[in-house]
C-alpha positions as a printed NumPy array, in Angstrom:
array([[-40.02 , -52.414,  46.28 ],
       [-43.41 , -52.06 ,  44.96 ],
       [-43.766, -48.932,  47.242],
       [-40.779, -47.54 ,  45.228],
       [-42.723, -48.55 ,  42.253],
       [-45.522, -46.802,  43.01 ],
       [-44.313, -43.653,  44.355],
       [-42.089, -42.747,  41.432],
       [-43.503, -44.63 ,  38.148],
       [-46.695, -42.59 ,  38.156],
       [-46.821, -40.562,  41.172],
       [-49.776, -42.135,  42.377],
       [-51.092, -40.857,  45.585],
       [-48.939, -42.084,  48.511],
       [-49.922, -40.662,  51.721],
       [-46.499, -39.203,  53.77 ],
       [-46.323, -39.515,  57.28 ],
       [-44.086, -37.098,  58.714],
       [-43.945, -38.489,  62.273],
       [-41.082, -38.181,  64.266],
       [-37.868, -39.707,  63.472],
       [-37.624, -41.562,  66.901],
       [-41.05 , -43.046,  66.679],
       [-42.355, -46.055,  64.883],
       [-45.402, -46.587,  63.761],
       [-47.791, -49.048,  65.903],
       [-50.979, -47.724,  64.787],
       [-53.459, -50.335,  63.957],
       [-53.376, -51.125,  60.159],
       [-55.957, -52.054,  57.948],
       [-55.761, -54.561,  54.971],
       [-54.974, -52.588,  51.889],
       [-57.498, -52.004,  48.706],
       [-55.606, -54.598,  46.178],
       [-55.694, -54.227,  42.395],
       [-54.704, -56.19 ,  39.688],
       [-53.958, -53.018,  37.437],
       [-50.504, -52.766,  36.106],
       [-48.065, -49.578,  36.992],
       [-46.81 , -47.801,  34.293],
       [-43.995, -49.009,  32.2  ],
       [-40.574, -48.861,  33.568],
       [-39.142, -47.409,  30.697],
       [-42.018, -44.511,  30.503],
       [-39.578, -41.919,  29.702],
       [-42.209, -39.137,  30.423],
       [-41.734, -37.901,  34.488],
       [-45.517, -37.233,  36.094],
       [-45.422, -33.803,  36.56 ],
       [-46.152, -33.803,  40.386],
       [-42.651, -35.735,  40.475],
       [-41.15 , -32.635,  39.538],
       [-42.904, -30.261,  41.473],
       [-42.037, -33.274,  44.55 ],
       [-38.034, -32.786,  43.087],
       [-37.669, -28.944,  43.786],
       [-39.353, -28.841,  47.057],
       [-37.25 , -31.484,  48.508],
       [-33.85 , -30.108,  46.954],
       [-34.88 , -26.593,  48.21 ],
       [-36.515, -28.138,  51.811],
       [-32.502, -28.755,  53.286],
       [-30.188, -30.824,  53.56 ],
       [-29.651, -34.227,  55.339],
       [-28.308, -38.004,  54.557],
       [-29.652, -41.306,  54.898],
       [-29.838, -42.261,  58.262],
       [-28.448, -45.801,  58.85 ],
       [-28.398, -47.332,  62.152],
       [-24.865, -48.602,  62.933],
       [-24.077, -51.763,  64.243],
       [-22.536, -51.991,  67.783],
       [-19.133, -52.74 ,  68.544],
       [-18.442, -56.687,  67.475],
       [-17.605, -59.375,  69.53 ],
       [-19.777, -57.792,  72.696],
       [-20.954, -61.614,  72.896],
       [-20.576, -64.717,  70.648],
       [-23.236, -64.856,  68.364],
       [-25.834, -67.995,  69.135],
       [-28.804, -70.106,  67.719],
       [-31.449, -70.782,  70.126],
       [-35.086, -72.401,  69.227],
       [-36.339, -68.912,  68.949],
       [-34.105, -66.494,  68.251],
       [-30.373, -66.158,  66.721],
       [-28.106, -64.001,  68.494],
       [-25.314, -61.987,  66.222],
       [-21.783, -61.472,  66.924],
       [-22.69 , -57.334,  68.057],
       [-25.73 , -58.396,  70.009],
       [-28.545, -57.707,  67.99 ],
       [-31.235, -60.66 ,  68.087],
       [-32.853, -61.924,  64.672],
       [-36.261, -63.579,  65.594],
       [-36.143, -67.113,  64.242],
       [-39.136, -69.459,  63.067],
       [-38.475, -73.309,  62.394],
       [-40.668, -75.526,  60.147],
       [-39.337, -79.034,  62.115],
       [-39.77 , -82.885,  60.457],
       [-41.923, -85.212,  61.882],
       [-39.75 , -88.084,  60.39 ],
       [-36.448, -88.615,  61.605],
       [-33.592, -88.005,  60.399],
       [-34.261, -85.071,  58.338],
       [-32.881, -85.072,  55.301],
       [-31.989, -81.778,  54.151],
       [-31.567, -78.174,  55.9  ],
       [-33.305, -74.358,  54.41 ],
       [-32.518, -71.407,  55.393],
       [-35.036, -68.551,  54.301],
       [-34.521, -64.863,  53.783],
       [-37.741, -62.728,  53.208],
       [-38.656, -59.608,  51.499],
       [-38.323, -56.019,  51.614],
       [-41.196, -55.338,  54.581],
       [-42.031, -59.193,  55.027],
       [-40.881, -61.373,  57.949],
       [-40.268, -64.716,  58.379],
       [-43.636, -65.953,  58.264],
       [-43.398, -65.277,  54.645],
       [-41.384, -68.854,  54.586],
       [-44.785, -70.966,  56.334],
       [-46.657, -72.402,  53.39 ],
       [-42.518, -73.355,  51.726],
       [-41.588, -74.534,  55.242],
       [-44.611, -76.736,  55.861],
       [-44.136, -78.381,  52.209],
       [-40.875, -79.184,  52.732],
       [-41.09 , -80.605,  56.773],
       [-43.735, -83.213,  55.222],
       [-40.776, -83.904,  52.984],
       [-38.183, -84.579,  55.7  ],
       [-36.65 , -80.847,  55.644],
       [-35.629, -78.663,  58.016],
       [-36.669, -75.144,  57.475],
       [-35.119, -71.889,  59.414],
       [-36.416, -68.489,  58.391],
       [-35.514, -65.556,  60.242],
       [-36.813, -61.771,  60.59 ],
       [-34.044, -59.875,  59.245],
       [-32.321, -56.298,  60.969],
       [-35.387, -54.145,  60.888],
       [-38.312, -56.077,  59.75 ],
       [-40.734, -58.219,  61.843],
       [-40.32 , -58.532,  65.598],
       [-36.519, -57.294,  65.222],
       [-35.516, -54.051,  66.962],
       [-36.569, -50.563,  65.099],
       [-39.053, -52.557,  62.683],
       [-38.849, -50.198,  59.615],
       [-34.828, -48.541,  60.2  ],
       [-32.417, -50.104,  57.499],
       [-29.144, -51.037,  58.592],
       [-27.261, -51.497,  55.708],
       [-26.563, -53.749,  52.963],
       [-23.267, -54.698,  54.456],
       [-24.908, -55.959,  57.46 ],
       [-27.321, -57.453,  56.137],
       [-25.057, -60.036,  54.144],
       [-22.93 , -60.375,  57.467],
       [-25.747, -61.606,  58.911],
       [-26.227, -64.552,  56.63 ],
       [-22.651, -65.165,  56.869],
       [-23.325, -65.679,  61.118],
       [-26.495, -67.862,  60.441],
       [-25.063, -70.14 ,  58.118],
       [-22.037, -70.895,  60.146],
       [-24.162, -71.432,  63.465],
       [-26.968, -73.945,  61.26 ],
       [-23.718, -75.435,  60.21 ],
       [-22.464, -75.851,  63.221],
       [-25.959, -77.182,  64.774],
       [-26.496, -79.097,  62.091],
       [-23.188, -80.285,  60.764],
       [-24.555, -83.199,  58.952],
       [-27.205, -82.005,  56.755],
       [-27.164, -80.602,  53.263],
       [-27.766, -76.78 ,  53.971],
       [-29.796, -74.553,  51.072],
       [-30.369, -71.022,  50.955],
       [-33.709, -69.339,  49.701],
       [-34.512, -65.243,  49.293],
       [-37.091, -64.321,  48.025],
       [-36.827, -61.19 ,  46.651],
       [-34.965, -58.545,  49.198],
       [-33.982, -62.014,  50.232],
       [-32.313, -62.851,  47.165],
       [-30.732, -59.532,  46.876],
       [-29.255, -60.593,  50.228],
       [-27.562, -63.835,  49.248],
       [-26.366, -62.496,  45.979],
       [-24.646, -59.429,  47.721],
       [-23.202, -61.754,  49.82 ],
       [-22.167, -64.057,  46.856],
       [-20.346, -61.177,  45.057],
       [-18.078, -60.837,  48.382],
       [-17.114, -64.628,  48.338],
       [-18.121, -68.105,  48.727],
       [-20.892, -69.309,  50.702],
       [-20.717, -72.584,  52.444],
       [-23.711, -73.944,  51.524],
       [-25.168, -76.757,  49.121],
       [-27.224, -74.627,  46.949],
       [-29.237, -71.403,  46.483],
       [-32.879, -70.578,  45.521],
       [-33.294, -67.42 ,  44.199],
       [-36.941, -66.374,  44.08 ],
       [-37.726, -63.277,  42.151],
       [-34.729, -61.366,  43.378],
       [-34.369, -58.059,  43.916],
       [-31.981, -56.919,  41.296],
       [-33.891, -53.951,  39.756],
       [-31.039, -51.749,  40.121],
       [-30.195, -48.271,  39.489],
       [-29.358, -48.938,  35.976],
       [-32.521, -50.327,  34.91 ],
       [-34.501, -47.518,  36.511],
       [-35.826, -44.261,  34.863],
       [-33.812, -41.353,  35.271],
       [-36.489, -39.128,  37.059],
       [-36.72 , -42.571,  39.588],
       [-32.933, -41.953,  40.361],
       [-33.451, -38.561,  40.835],
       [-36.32 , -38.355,  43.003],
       [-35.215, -41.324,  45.537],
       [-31.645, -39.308,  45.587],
       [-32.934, -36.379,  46.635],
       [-35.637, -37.699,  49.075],
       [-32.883, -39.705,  50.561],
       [-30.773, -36.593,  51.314],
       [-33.322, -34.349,  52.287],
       [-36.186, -35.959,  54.2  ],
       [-34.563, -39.54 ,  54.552],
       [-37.319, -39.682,  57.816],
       [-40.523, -39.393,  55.857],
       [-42.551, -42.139,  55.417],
       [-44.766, -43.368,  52.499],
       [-47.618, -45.728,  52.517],
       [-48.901, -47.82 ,  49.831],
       [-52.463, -46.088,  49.309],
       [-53.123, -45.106,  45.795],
       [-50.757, -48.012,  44.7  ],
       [-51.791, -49.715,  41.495],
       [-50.049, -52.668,  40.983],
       [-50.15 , -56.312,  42.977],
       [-47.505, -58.389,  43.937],
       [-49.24 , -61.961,  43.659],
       [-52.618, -62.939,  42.566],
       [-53.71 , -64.804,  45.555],
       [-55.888, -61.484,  47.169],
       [-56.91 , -63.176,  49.985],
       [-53.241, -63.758,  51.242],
       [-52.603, -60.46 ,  50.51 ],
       [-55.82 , -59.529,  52.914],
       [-53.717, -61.024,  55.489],
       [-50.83 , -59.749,  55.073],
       [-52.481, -56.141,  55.27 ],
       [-54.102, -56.921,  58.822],
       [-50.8  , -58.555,  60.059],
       [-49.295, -56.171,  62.357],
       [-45.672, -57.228,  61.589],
       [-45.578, -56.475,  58.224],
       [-44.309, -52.635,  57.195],
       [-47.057, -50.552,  55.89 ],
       [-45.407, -46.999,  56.007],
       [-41.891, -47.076,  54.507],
       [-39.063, -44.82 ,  55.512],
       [-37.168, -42.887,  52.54 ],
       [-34.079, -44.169,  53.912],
       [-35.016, -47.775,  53.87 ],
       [-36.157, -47.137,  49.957],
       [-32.697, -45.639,  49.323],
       [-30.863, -48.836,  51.022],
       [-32.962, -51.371,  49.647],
       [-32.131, -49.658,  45.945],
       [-28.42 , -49.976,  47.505],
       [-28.604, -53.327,  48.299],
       [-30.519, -54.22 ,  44.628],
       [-27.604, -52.335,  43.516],
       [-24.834, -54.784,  44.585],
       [-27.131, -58.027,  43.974],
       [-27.3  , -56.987,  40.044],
       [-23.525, -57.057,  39.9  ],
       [-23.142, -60.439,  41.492],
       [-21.921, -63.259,  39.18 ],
       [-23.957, -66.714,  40.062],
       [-21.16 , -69.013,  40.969],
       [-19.971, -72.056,  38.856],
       [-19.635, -75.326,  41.281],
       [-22.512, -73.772,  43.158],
       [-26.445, -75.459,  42.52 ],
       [-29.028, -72.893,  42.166],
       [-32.322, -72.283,  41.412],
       [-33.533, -68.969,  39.773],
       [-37.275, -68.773,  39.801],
       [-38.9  , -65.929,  37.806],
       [-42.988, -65.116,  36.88 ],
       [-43.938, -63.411,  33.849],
       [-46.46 , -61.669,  35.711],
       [-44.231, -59.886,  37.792],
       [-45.096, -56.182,  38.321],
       [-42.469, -55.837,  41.142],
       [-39.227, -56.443,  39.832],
       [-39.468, -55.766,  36.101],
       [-38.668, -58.214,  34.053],
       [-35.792, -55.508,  32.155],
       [-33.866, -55.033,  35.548],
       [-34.34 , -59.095,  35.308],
       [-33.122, -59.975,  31.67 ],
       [-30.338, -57.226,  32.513],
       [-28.807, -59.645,  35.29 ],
       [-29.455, -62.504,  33.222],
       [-26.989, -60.966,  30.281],
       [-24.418, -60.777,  33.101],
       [-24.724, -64.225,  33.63 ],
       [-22.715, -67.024,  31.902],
       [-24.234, -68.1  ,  28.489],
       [-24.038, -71.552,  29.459],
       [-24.181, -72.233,  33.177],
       [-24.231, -76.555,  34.099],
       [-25.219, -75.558,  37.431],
       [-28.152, -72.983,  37.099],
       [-31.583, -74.08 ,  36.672],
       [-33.732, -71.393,  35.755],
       [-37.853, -71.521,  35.628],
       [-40.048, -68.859,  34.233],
       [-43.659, -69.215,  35.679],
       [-46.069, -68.245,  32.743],
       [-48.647, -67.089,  35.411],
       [-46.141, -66.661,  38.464],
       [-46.038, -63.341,  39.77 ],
       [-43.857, -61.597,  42.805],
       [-44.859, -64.063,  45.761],
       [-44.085, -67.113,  43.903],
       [-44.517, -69.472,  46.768],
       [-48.047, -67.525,  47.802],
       [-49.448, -67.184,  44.632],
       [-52.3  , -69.131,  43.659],
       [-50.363, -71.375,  41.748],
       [-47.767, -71.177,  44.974],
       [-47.908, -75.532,  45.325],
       [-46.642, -75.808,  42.035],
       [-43.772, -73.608,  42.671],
       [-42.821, -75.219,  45.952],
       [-43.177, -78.72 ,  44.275],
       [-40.431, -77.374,  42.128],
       [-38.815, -76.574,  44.895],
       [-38.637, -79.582,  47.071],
       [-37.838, -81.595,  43.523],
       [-34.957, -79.587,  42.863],
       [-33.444, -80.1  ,  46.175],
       [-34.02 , -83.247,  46.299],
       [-32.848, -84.364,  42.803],
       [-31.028, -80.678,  41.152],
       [-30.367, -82.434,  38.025],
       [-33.662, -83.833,  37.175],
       [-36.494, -82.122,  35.481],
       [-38.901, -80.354,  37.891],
       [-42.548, -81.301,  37.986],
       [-43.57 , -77.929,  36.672],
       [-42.174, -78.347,  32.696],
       [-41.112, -74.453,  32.944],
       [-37.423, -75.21 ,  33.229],
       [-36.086, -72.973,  30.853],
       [-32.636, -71.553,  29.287],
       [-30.48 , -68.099,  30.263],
       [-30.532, -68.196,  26.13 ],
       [-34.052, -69.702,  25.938],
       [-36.702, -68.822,  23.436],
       [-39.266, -68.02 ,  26.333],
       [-36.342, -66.046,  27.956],
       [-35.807, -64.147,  24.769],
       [-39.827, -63.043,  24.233],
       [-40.085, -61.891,  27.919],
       [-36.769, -59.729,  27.049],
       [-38.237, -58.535,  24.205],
       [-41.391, -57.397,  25.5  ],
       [-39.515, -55.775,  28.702],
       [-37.471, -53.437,  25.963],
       [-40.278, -52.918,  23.552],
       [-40.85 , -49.309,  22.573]])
C-alpha cells in the first residue's frame, strides 16, 4: 500500500514502466534508498498539482478496465497440501513454506498470510519463534506474489479469500488434532477479514497484524479519483517506489534485504493498486466475530495504514468485545514482527496463543474505548 501512498499523497516521483502487458518484470533489482520521513497527511485536503495534470491525461489517454486474471474452471483437480506447495481446487499452485517443531507433539498450528508485494518468507523470524515453542507454522505465497504464477497480476479479492477457505480445510484435514490460528499481516489481514465478513472460519483464533483496512472512505478524494481513473485507463502501467518518502518499519537493514530479494514486487501494476484498495474495501466492513479469539496488533508509528482508516474500523467494532485483545505498539510501525522491536511483538504473540486470556508480556494491551486508543484517534483527525 505504501506505493499507493506515495504515488497519490504527494505525488512524489514514481518512475512508470510502461512495459508490455504480457511481460513481467525480472530485471535485477536493487535495494531501495529508505527514509524515515513521514508522507503527507492523509487528510491533506490540498491535491499536488502534478496529480491533476496526471488526472486529465489519463481520462483523455482512452479507455480500458482493470485487468483481472480469472480463475480456471473449478474442480479440474482436488485441491492438495504437499511439503512444498498447496494445490487449489482450479489448479493453481500456492508455494508453501513450513516453520516445523523440533519437540514432539506440536502443540498448536499457524497459518500465515503476507502482505501486499511480500511472500511467505515474510512469516520466518514469527515462524522460527513459535517452532522453538512447539508450533507449527504454514505460510504461503499468495495468487500473484512470490514464486506463484504471474508474480505482480491480481486476481481478485474473491479469490483470494477462497483460497484461505481451501488451506484451512486441507491443514485441518492434515492436522486434525491441533488448535489451528490464522495470522495476516496487513494485505494478509485484509484477507482473513474479507473472508470473515462472508462467514465463519473454522479456526481457533485470528491475529490481525496491522491490517489493511484503509479503505476508500478514509482516503482523500483526489486519491479516489486518481487510482479510478488510472485503473480504467492504463490499468497495465507500472509504478515503482523511487522518490517514496515514507518507511514501513524501522529495522533498515531488513528492509535492505527485502530490496535485493528478487521475490519481492518492486514495480506495481495499476490494476493490482485498484484490487488491493478493493480488497481493503471489503476488510473495513467486516465485523470481528463474537465466540471467535483474536488478536489485533496496531503501531503508532505506522505510516502505511493510517491510523484514521484504523480508528474508522475500530468504531465499527463492538464497544465491548470479551474476545478481542487489542495492543497498540508505542514504537511499532507497519512490519510489526520485523521491526526492531519485532521479539517483543512475537512474544506477544506466542503468549496470546498460548494463554488468550492472560496479559501479554508486552503491557500494551489496550481497550477499543481505551484512553491510548482515543489520543491516537485524536491525533489521526486533528486539523
Amino acid at each position: 500500500m505504501h506505493w499507493l501512498r506515495a504515488r497519490c499523497s504527494q505525488g512524489s516521483s514514481i518512475r512508470a514502466s510502461t512495459q508490455s502487458r504480457h511481460r513481467e518484470s525480472g530485471r535485477p533489482v536493487t535495494a531501495p534508498k529508505v527514509s524515515n520521513r513521514v508522507a503527507a497527511r492523509p487528510g491533506s485536503r490540498r491535491p499536488p498539482r502534478l496529480l491533476w495534470l496526471a488526472c486529465l491525461v489519463l481520462i483523455a489517454s482512452g479507455c480500458a478496465a482493470p485487468q483481472l486474471v480469472p480463475s480456471a474452471p473449478q474442480n479440474r483437480l482436488p485441491a492438495g497440501l504437499d511439503a512444498d506447495q498447496a494445490r487449489m481446487d482450479d489448479g493453481y499452485v500456492l508455494p508453501v513454506h513450513r516453520w516445523s517443531v523440533a519437540q514432539a507433539p506440536p502443540r498448536a498450528l499457524v497459518l500465515g498470510l503476507h502482505g501486499f508485494n511480500d511472500y511467505a518468507n515474510a512469516f520466518a523470524p514469527l515462524g522460527r519463534d513459535l517452532a522453538e515453542l512447539g508450533i507449527i507454522t504454514y505460510a504461503v505465497d499468495q495468487r500473484g506474489f512470490g514464486a506463484s504464477a504471474l508474480p505482480g497480476r491480481w486476481h481478485g479479492s474473491e479469490r483470494l479469500s477462497a483460497d484461505l477457505r481451501i488451506l484451512i480445510d486441507l491443514l485441518r484435514q492434515a492436522y486434525p488434532d491441533l488448535p489451528l490460528y490464522l495470522a495476516g499481516e496487513s494485505m494478509g489481514g485484509a484477507v482473513i477479514l474479507a473472508a470473515l465478513a462472508e462467514g465463519s472460519l473454522a479456526v481457533d483464533g485470528v491475529i490481525l497484524m496491522a491490517p489493511a483496512v484503509w479503505s476508500r472512505q478514509t482516503m482523500p478524494w483526489y486519491q479516489r479519483l486518481a487510482l479510478d481513473a488510472a485503473a480504467h485507463t492504463v490499468p497495465w502501467l507500472k509504478l515503482t517506489g523511487e522518490g517514496i518518502r515514507i518507511s514501513p518499519s524501522d529495522h533498515l537493514e531488513m528492509l535492505r534485504a527485502l530490496g535485493a530479494d528478487p521475490l519481492v514486487i518492486k514495480a506495481t501494476r495499476v490494476d493490482a493498486l485498484w484490487g488491493i484498495t478493493d480488497l481493503m474495501d471489503r476488510a473495513s466492513l467486516a465485523t470481528l466475530e463474537p465466540g471467535m479469539p483474536i488478536l489485533l496488533l496496531y503501531g503508532e508509528q505506522d505510516h502505511i495504514i493510517p491510523a484514521n482508516a484504523f480508528c474508522q474500523f475500530l468504531s465499527t467494532q463492538p464497544a465491548t468485545a470479551p474476545d478481542l485483545t487489542l495492543v497498540l505498539y508505542e514504537q511499532g510501525w507497519h512490519m510489526l514482527t520485523r521491526d526492531l522491536q519485532g521479539p517483543r511483538v512475537r512474544a506477544d504473540i506466542a503468549a496470546w496463543i498460548a494463554t488468550p486470556a492472560e496479559p501479554l508480556p508486552s503491557g500494551e494491551t489496550t481497550f477499543v474505548t481505551g484512553a491510548r486508543i482515543a489520543q491516537l484517534c485524536d491525533r489521526a483527525t486533528a486539523p
